[in-house]
C-alpha positions in Angstrom: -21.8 -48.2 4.7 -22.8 -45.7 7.4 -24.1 -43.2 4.9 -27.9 -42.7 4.3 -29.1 -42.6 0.9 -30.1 -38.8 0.8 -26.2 -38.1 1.5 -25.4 -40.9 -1.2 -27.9 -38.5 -3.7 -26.3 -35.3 -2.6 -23.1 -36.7 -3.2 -23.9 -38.1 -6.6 -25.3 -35.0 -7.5 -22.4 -32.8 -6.6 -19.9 -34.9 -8.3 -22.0 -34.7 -11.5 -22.6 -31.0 -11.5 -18.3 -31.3 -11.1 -18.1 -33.6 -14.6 -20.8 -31.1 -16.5 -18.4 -28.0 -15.7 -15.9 -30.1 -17.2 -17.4 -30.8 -19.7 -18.3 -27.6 -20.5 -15.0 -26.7 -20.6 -14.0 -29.3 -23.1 -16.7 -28.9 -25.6 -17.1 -24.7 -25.6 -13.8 -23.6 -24.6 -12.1 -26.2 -26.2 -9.7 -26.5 -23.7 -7.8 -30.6 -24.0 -5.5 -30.5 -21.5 -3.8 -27.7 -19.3 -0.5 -25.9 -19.9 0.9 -26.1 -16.2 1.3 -28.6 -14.4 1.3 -27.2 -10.2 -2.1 -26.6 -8.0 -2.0 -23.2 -8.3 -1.5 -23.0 -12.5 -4.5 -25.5 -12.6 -7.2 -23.7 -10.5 -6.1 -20.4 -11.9 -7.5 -21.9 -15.6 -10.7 -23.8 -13.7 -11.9 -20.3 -11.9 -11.1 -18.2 -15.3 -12.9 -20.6 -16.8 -15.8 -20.5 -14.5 -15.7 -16.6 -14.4 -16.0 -16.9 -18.2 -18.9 -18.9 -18.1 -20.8 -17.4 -15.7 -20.5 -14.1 -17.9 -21.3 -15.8 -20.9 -24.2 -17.0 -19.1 -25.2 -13.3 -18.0 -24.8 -12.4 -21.8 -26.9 -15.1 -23.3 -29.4 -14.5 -20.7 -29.6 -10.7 -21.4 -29.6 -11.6 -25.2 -32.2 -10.0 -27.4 -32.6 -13.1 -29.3 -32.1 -16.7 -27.6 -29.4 -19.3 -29.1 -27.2 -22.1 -28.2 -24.4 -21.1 -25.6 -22.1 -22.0 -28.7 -23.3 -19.7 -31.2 -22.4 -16.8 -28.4 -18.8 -18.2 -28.0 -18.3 -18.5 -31.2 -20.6 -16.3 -33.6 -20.7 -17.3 -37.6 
């Protein structure tokens, strides 16, 4: 191994800031599997879906009263 452990950390990091957005996308958009199948269908739905919640995030942020990311989604 020619890496150094910072890189080995960064890396680490990185990928699991990758499974969180996934997960993410599982748990609040409820999203199981994706409809098409090519490059181009798939990152369409990942960067809608991270557009989404980044303005969901704005919202809750700018929120008069402070709740679960959830209960923004998907009011009662």
């Amino acid at each position: 191994m020619k890496l150094s452990a910072g890189t080995i950390v960064w890396l680490y990091k990185a990928i699991w800031d990758i499974e969180v957005f996934f997960q993410n996308l599982k748990q609040n958009f409820h999203i199981k599997s994706f409809c098409g199948t090519s490059y181009y269908a798939v990152e369409i739905k990942i960067w809608t879906a991270f557009i989404t919640i980044l303005l969901f995030a704005v919202i809750k942020q700018q929120a008069e009263y402070k709740c679960h990311f959830s209960k923004i989604l998907f009011p009662c």
